[in-house]
C-alpha positions in Angstrom: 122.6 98.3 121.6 119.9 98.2 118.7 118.6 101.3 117.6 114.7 101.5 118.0 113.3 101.7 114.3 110.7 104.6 113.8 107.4 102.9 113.0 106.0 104.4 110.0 102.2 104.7 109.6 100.7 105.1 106.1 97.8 107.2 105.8 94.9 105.7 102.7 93.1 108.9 101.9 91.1 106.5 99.2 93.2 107.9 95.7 93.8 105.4 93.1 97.8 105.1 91.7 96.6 106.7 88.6 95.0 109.5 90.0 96.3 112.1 88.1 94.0 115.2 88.8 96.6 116.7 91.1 98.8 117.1 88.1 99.3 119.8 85.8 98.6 123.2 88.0 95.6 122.1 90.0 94.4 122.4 93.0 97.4 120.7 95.6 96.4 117.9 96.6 95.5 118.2 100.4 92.8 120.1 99.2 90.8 117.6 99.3 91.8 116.0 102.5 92.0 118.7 104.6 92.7 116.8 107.9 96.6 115.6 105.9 99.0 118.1 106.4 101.7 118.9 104.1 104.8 117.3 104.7 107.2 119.5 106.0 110.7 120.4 103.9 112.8 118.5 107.4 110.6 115.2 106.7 110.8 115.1 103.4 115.0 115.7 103.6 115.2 112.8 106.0 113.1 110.8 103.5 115.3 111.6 100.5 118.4 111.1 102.5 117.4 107.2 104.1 116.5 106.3 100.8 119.5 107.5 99.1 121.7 105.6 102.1 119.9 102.8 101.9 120.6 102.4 97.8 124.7 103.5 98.2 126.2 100.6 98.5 124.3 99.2 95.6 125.1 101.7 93.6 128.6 101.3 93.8 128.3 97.8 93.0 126.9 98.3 90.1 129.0 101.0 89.0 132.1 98.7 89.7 130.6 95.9 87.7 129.8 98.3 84.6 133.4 99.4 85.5 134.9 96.1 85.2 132.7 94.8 82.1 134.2 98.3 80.5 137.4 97.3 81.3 137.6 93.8 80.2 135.8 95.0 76.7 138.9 97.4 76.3 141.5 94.9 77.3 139.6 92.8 74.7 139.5 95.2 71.7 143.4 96.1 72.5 144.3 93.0 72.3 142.7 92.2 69.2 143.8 95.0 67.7 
């Protein structure tokens, strides 16, 4: 029983990456697209929360491998001491 993925539609409302002119107490930026509404606090939670699901088991991976490199570096100096 597969669950049925959400399709996700991306919306080009013709800004450049390094459009910056939203920045810095402007104007929000739907101003000038008035026909995108503003995401709403529930989407953006269950945006946050996916991504931060999706990268958990990598981060504990990594933690574990700094964890073990810290380790082996103390075993080392101990040693040698």
């Amino acid at each position: 029983m597969s669950k049925k993925k959400e399709k996700i539609t991306y919306v080009d409302d013709g800004r450049t990456i390094a459009d910056m002119s939203g920045v810095g107490g402007g104007s929000r930026l739907n101003d000038r697209n008035p026909y995108r509404p503003s995401p709403k606090f529930k989407d953006v939670w269950k945006t946050y929360w996916s991504a931060v699901r999706m990268m958990f088991v990598p981060m504990l991976v990594v933690i574990a491998i700094i964890g073990v490199i810290y380790l082996l570096a103390y075993l080392a100096l101990a040693y040698l001491a």
